[in-house]
C-alpha positions as CSV (number, residue, x, y, z in Angstrom):
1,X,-5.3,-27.5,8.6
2,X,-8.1,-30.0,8.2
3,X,-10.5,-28.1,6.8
4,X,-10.9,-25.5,4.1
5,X,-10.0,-22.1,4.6
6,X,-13.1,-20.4,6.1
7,X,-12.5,-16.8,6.5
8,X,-16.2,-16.2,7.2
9,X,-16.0,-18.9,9.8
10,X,-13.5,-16.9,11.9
11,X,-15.3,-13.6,12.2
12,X,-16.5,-12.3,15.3
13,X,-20.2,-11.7,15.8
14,X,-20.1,-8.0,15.5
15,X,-17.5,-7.7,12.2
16,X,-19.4,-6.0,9.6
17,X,-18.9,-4.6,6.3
18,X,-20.5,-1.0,5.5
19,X,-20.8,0.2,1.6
20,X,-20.3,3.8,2.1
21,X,-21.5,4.9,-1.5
22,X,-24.6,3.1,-1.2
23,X,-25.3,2.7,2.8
24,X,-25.9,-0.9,2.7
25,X,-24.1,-2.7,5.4
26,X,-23.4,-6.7,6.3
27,X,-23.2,-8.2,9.5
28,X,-21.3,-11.2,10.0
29,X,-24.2,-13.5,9.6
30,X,-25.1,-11.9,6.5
31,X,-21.2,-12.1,5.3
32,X,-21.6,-15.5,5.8
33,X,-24.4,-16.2,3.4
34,X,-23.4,-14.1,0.9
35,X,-19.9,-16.1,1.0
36,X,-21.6,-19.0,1.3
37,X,-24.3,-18.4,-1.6
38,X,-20.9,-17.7,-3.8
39,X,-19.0,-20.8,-2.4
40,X,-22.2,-22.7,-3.5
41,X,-22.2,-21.4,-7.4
42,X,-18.5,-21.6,-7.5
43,X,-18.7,-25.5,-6.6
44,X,-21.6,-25.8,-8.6
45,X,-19.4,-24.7,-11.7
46,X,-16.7,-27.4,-11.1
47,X,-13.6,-26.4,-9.6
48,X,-10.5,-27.7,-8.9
49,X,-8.2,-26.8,-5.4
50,X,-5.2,-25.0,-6.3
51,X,-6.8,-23.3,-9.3
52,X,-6.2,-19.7,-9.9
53,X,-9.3,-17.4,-9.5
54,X,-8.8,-13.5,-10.6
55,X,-10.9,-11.7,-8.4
56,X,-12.0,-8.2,-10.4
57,X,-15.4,-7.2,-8.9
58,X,-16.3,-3.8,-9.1
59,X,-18.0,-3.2,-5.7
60,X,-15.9,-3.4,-2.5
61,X,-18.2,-5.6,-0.9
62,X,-18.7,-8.2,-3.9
63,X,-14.9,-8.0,-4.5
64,X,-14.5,-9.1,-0.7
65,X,-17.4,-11.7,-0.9
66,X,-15.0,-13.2,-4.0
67,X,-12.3,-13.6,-2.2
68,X,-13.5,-15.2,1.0
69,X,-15.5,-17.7,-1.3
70,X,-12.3,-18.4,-3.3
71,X,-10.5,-19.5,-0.1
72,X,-14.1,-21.3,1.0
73,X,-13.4,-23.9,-1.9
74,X,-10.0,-24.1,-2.0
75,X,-9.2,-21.7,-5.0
76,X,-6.0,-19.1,-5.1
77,X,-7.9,-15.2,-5.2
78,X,-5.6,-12.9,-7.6
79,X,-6.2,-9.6,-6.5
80,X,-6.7,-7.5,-9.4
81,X,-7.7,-3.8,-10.5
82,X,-11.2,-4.1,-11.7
83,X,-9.9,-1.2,-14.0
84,X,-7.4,-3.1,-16.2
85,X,-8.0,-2.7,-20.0
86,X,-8.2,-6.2,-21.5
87,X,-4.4,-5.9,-23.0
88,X,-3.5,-6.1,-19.3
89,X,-6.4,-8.4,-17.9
90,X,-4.8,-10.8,-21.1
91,X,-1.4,-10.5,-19.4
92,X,-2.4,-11.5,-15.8
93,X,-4.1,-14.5,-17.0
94,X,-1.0,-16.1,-19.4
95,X,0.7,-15.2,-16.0
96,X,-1.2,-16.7,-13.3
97,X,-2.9,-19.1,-15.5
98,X,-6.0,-18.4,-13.7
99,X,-9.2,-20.2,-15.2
100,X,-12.0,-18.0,-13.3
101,X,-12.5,-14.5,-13.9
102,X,-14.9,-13.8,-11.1
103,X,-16.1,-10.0,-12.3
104,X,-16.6,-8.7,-15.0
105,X,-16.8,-10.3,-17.7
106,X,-13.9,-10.3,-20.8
107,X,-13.8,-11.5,-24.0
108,X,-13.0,-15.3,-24.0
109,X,-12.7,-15.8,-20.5
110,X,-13.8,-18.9,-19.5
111,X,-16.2,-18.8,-16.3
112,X,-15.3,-22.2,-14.5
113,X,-12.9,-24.9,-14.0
114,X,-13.6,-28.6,-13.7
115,X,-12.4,-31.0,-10.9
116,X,-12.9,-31.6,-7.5
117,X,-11.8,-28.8,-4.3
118,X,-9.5,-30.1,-1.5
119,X,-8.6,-28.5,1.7
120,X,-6.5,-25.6,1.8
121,X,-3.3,-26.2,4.0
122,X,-1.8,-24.1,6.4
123,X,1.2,-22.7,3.5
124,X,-0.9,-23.1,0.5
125,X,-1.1,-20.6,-1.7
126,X,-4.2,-18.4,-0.8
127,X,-3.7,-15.3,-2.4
128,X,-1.6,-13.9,-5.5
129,X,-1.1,-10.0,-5.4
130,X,-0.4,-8.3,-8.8
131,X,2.4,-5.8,-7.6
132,X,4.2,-4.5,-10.7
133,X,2.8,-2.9,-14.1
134,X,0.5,-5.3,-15.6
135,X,1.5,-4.3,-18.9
136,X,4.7,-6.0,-19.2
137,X,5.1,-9.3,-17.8
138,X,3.4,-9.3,-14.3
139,X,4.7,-10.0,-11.2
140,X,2.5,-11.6,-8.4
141,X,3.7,-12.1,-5.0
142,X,2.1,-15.3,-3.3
143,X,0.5,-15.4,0.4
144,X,0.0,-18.7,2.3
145,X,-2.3,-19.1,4.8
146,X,-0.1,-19.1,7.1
147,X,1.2,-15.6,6.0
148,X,-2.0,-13.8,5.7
149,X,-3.2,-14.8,9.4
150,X,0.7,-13.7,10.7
151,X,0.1,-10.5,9.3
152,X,-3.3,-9.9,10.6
153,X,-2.7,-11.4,14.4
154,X,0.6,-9.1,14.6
155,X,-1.6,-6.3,13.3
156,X,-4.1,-6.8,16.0
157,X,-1.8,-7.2,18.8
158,X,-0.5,-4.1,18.5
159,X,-3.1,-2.0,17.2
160,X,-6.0,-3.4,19.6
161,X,-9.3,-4.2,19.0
162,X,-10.6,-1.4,20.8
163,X,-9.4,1.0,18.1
164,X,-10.3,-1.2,15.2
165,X,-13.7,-1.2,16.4
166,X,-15.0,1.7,13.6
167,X,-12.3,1.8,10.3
168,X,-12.7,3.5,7.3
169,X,-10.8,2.2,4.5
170,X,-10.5,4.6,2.0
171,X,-8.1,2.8,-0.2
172,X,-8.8,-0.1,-3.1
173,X,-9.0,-3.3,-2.0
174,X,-6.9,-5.2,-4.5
175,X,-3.5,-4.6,-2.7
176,X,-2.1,-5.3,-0.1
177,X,-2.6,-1.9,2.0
178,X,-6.0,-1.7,1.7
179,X,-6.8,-5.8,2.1
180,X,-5.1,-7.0,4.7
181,X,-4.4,-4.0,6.8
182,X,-7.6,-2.2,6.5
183,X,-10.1,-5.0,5.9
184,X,-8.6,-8.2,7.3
185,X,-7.4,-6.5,10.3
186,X,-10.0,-4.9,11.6
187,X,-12.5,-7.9,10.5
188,X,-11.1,-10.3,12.3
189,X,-10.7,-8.1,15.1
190,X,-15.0,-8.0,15.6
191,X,-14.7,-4.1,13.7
192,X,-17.2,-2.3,11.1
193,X,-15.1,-1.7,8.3
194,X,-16.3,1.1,6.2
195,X,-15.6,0.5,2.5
196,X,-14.9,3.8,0.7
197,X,-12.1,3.4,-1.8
198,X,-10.7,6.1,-3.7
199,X,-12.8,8.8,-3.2
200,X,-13.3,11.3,-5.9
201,X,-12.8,15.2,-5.0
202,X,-16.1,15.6,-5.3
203,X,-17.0,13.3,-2.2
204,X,-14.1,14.6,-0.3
205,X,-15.9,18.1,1.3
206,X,-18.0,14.9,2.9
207,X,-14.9,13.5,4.3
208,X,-14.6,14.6,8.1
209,X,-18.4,14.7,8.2
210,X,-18.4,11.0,7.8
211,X,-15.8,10.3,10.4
212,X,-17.3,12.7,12.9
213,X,-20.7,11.2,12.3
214,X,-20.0,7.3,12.2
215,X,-17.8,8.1,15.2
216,X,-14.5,6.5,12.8
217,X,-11.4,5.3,15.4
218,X,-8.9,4.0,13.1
219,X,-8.1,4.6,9.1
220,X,-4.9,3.7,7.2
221,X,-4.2,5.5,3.6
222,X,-1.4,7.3,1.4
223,X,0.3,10.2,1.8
224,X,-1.4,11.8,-1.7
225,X,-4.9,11.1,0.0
226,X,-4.0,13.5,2.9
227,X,-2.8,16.2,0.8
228,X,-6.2,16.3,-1.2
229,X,-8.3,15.8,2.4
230,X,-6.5,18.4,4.0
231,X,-7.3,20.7,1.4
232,X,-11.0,19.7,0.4
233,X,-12.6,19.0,3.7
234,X,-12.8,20.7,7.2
235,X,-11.8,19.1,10.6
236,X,-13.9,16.7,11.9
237,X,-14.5,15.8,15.8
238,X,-11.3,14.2,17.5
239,X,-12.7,10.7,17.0
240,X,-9.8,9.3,15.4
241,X,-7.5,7.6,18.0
242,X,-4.8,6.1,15.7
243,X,-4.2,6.8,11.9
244,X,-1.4,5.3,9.3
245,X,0.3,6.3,7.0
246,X,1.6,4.3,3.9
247,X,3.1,3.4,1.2
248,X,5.3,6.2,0.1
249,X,7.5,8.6,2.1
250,X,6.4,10.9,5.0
251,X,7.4,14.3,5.1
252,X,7.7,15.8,8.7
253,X,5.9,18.3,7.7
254,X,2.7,16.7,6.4
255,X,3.1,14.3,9.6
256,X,2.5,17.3,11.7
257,X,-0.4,18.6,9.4
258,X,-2.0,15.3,9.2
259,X,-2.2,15.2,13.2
260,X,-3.4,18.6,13.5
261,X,-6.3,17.9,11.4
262,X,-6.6,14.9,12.7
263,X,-6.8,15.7,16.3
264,X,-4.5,13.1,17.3
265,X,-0.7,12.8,17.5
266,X,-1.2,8.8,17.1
267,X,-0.1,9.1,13.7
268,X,1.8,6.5,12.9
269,X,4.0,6.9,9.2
270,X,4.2,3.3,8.1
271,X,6.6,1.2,7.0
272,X,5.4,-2.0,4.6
273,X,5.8,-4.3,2.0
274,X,3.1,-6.0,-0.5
275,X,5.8,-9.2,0.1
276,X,5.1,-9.3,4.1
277,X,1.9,-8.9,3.6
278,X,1.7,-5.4,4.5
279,X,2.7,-3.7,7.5
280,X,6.5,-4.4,8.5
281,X,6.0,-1.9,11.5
282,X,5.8,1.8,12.1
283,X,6.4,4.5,14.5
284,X,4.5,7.1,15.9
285,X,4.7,11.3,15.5
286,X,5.8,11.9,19.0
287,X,8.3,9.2,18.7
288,X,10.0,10.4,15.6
289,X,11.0,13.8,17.1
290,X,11.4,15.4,14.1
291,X,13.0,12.9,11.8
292,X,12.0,12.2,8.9
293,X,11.5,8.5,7.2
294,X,10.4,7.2,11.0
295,X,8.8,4.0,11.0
296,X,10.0,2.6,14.4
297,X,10.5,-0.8,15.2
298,X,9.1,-4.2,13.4
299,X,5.9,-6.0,14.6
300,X,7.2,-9.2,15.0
301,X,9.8,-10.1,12.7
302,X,13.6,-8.5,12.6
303,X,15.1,-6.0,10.8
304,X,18.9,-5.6,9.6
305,X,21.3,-3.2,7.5
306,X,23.3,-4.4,4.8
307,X,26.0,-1.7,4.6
308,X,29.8,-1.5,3.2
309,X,30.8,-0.1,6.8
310,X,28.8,3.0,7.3
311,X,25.2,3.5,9.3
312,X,23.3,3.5,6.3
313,X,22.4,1.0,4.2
314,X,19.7,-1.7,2.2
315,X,17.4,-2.4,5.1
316,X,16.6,-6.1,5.6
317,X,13.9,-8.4,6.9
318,X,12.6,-11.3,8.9
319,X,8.7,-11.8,9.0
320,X,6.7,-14.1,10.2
321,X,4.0,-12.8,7.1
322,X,6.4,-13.3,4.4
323,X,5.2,-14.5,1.3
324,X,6.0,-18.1,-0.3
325,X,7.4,-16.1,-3.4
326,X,6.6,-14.5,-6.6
327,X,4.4,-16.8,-8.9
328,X,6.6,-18.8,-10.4
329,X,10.1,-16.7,-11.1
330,X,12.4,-18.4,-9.3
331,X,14.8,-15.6,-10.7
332,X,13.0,-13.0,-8.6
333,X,13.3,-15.2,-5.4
334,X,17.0,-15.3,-5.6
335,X,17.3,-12.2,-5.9
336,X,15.2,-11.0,-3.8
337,X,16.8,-12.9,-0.6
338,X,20.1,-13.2,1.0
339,X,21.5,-15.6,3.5
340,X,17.3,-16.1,4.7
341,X,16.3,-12.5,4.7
342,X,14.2,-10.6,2.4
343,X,16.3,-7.3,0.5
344,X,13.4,-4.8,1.3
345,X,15.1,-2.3,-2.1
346,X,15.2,0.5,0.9
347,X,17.7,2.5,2.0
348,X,17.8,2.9,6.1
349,X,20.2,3.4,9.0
350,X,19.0,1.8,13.0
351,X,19.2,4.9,16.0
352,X,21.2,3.8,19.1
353,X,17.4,2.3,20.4
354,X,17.3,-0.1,17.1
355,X,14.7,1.9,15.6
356,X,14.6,2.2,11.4
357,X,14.6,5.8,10.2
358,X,14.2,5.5,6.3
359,X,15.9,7.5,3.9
360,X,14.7,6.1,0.1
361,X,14.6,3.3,-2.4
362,X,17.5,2.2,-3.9
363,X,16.2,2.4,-7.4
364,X,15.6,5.9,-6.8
365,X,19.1,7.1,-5.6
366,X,20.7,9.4,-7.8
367,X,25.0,9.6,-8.7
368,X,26.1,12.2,-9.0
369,X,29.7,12.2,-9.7
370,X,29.9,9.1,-7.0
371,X,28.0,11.0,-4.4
372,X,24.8,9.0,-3.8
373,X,22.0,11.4,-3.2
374,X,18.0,9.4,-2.1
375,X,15.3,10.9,-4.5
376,X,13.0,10.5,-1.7
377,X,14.9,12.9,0.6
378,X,14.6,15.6,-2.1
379,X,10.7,15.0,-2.4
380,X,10.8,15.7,1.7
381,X,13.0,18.7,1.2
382,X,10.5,20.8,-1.4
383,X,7.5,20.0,0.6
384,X,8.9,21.8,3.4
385,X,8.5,25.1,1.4
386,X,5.4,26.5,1.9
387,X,5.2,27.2,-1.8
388,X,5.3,23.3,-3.1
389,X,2.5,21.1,-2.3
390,X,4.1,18.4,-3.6
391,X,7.4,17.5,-5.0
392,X,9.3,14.4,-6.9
393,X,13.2,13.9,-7.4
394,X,14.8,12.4,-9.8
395,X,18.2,11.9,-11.9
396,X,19.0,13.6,-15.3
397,X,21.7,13.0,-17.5
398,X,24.9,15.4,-16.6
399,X,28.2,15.4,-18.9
400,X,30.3,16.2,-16.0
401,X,28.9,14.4,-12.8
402,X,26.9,11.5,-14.8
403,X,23.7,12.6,-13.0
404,X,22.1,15.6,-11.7
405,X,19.2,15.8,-9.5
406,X,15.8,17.3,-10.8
407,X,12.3,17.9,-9.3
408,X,9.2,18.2,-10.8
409,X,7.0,19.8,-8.0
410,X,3.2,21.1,-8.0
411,X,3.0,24.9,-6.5
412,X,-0.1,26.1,-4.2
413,X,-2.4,27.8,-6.1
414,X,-2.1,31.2,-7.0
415,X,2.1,30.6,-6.2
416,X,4.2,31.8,-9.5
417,X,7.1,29.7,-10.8
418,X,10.8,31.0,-9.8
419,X,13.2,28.6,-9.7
420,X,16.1,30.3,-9.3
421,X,14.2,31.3,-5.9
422,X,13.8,27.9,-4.9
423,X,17.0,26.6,-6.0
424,X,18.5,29.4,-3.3
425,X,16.5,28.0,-0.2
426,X,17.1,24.6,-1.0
427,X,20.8,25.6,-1.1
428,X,20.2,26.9,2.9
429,X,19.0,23.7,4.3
430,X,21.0,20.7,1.9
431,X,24.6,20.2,0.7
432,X,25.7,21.5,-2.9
433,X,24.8,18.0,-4.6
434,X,21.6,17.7,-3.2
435,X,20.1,20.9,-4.5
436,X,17.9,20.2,-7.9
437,X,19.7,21.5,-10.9
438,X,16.8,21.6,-12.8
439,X,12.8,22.4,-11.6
440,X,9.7,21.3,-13.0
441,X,6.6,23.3,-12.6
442,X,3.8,20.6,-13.3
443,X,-0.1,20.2,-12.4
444,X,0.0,17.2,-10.9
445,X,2.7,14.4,-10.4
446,X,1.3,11.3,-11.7
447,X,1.2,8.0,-9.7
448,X,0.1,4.4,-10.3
449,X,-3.4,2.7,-9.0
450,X,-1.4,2.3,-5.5
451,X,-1.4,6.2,-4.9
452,X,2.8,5.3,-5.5
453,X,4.5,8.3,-7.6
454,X,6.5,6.4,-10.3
455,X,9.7,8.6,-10.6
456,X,10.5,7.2,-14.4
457,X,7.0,8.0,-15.6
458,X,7.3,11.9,-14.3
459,X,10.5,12.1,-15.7
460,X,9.0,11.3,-19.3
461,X,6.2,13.4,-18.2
462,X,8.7,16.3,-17.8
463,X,10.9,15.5,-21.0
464,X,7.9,16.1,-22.9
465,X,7.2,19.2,-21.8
C-alpha cells in the first residue's frame, strides 16, 4: 500500500450505519466525517504509526468511528469490552502496550502518543483482538491488512451483496463475530448495518417487529441469542433470506427451530475462528440432512484432519484471513501451527463430498476410562429432550474410569427435576459412556462476553451447589 489505510475511503455510497437504541443513522458521507473529524484530533494529539490504540467506546457507532480513524492514521485498534473493570483494562495495556485509550476514560491512562504516523502496509498490524480472559495474562490475536480485507472479500463472494443489503447485528462489536462479519461485511458490500448489540430481554418482545418493519435480509448471532428470541418474541414476516449461526455448537434441533421462526431454511450453522478472522465457512440446514456439527465446506482456504488413522480427528486450516499471530507470544505461535497450518483445537471428521461435520473441542473431551467422549455432543444430546432448554457437559472426577461425564442443564419452565428419568432416555439414544452420570439442575448456564459457555466455570458453578 501507498497510502494509509482508509476504511472510510472504500465504502460504497449507500453503506450506512443505523443506531437502533437511539434511531440515528450515518450514511457514508456522514461516516466519513465523523472518521475524519476523529482522524483530525487523533493527529492533533501526536501519534506515532505502529502505536497501540485500545478502542473501548461505549456506543456501537463511536466504537466503529474509533476504529476506522485508528487505521486512518496508521495506529493498531485493540478491540476491547467497554465493560472491563480497571484490574482487567490494567492487564490489556501492560499487554499490548497501547498508549491511547480511546473511551472511556481510566485512572492514569494517558490520552496521546507523540511522533509522527506513516502509512499502513498491506501486512501491518491493523487490529489486535483480545480473545482469552482478560484477567490473567491476555491473549491478543493480530490482523493485518491484508487479513481483514481476505476475510471480508471471501465473505462477500459468497454471501452477496444483494442479501447484505439490510443486516442486523445483534452482537458486540469488539470481536471478531460481530466486527468483521456483521459490520465489515456488509459495509463494504454498500449494506445498512443495524447496530443493536446485546439486546436485553426487555427489548426482545421488539425483536421480529424490527426485522419485519426495516425489512432485515441477513443477521449473524449465537446460539444462546436464539434460544431467548425464540421464546420472547413472535414470528416476524419471512424477510430474512440468509441467517448464521456462530460461535458455539448447533443442535439439529434448534437449527430446525431457528428456520421455522425464521421463515427460511438458509440457515447456515457456522464454523469460525477469531484467528481467521471470523468465518472459516459454513453449511446450510438443507445441506446438513440431519447431522449435527455441519458447517460445510471452507470459503477460500483448506481444511485438513490430523488423525492417528481413524475419520475423526483435530481439524486443520489454511486461510487466506489468517492472522500474523498472537501479540507477541511466540510460544503460542508454535504451538498453534504445524507443518504451515493453523491447529483449529476442534475435533471433526470430512463426508465422502469433503465436507466438515464437527463433533467438539478438544479441551472439552472427556476420558473416561480411555474412551474419549466430546462435551459438545452431550450438550446436543439434552437439548433434544423437550424438557432441557439448554444443556452443558463436562468431566468429573471418577475412581474407577478417571472421568465421568456430567451435565448441568436448564429445564423449561414449569418442568420438575428427575434425573433418573433423563439418565434413562439418554441411555436410548447414546452408548453406556456417553450417558451423564451425574445431572445438574441450574437457572442458567453461564457464559463469557462472547455468548461462549465456559465448561470449567459451570463446573465450579455446579461444585458449589
Amino acid at each position: 500500500m501507498t497510502q494509509n489505510l482508509s476504511f472510510t475511503a472504500m465504502l460504497p455510497a449507500t453503506a450506512t450505519l443505523v443506531d437502533v437504541r437511539s434511531g440515528s443513522a450515518l450514511d457514508a458521507a456522514g461516516i466519513r466525517q465523523r472518521v475524519n473529524e476523529k482522524a483530525a484530533a487523533l493527529s492533533q494529539n501526536g501519534v506515532t504509526s505502529g502505536a497501540r490504540a485500545v478502542v473501548a467506546e461505549l456506543n456501537p457507532v463511536d466504537y466503529l468511528v474509533a476504529i476506522f480513524a485508528c487505521w486512518q492514521v496508521g495506529l493498531v485498534a485493540v478491540a476491547v469490552n467497554p465493560g472491563l473493570r480497571p484490574e482487567e483494562c490494567e492487564n490489556v495495556l501492560q499487554a499490548t502496550g497501547a498508549s491511547l485509550w480511546l473511551g472511556p476514560q481510566r485512572p492514569g491512562m494517558e490520552t496521546a502518543g507523540t511522533g509522527s504516523s506513516t502509512p499502513l502496509r498491506l501486512d501491518d498490524p491493523a487490529l489486535i483482538l483480545m480473545t482469552s480472559g482478560t484477567t490473567g495474562r491476555p491473549k491478543g490475536i493480530v490482523h493485518s491488512v491484508r487479513s481483514l480485507f481476505a476475510r471480508v472479500a471471501l465473505n462477500i463472494a459468497e454471501i452477496g451483496p444483494a442479501v447484505l443489503r439490510e443486516t442486523l447485528c445483534v452482537l458486540p462489536v469488539f470481536f471478531g463475530h460481530g466486527l468483521i462479519g456483521n459490520v465489515l461485511t456488509p459495509l463494504l458490500a454498500g449494506g445498512r448495518v443495524h447496530l443493536w448489540p446485546s439486546p436485553a430481554l426487555s427489548e426482545l418482545a421488539g425483536f421480529a417487529g424490527y426485522l419485519t418493519s426495516n425489512r432485515i435480509s441477513f443477521m449473524s448471532s449465537v446460539p444462546s441469542f436464539w434460544k431467548l428470541a425464540l421464546r420472547l418474541s413472535a414470528r416476524p414476516e419471512a424477510v430474512l433470506q440468509r441467517v448464521h449461526v456462530g460461535s458455539a455448537p448447533l443442535s439439529i434441533e434448534h437449527w430446525r427451530a431457528i428456520a421455522e421462526w425464521c421463515g427460511t431454511r438458509r440457515v447456515f450453522n457456522m464454523f469460525g475462528m477469531t484467528e481467521t478472522a471470523n468465518w472459516i465457512g459454513g453449511g446450510s440446514l438443507d445441506e446438513a440432512e440431519a447431522r449435527d456439527g455441519y458447517v460445510g465446506r471452507p470459503w477460500g482456504g483448506s481444511v485438513a484432519i490430523a488423525s492417528d488413522g481413524g475419520a475423526r480427528g483435530e481439524v486443520l486450516v489454511q486461510s487466506p484471513s489468517m492472522m500474523l499471530g498472537y501479540w507477541q507470544r511466540p510460544d503460542l505461535d508454535e504451538a498453534a501451527f504445524s507443518n504451515g497450518w493453523f491447529r483449529t483445537g476442534d475435533i471433526g471428521e470430512l463426508d465422502s463430498h469433503g465436507n466438515l461435520i464437527l463433533v467438539g473441542r478438544s479441551k472439552s473431551e472427556i476420558n473416561r476410562g480411555g474412551i474419549k467422549i466430546q462435551a459438545e455432543e452431550i450438550d446436543m444430546l439434552l437439548e433434544r429432550h423437550d424438557a432441557i432448554v439448554e444443556a452443558c457437559a463436562f468431566g468429573i472426577p471418577d475412581a474407577i474410569a478417571g472421568e465421568a461425564v456430567a451435565a448441568a442443564i436448564v429445564l423449561a419452565e414449569g418442568v420438575p427435576f428427575d434425573p433418573e428419568a433423563l439418565k434413562a432416555w439418554c441411555r436410548a439414544r447414546v452408548r453406556d459412556e456417553a450417558v451423564p452420570s451425574r445431572l445438574f439442575a441450574v437457572a442458567a448456564i453461564p457464559r463469557n462476553d462472547r455468548g461462549k459457555i465456559v465448561r470449567a466455570d459451570v463446573r465450579a458453578m455446579v461444585e458449589r451447589q
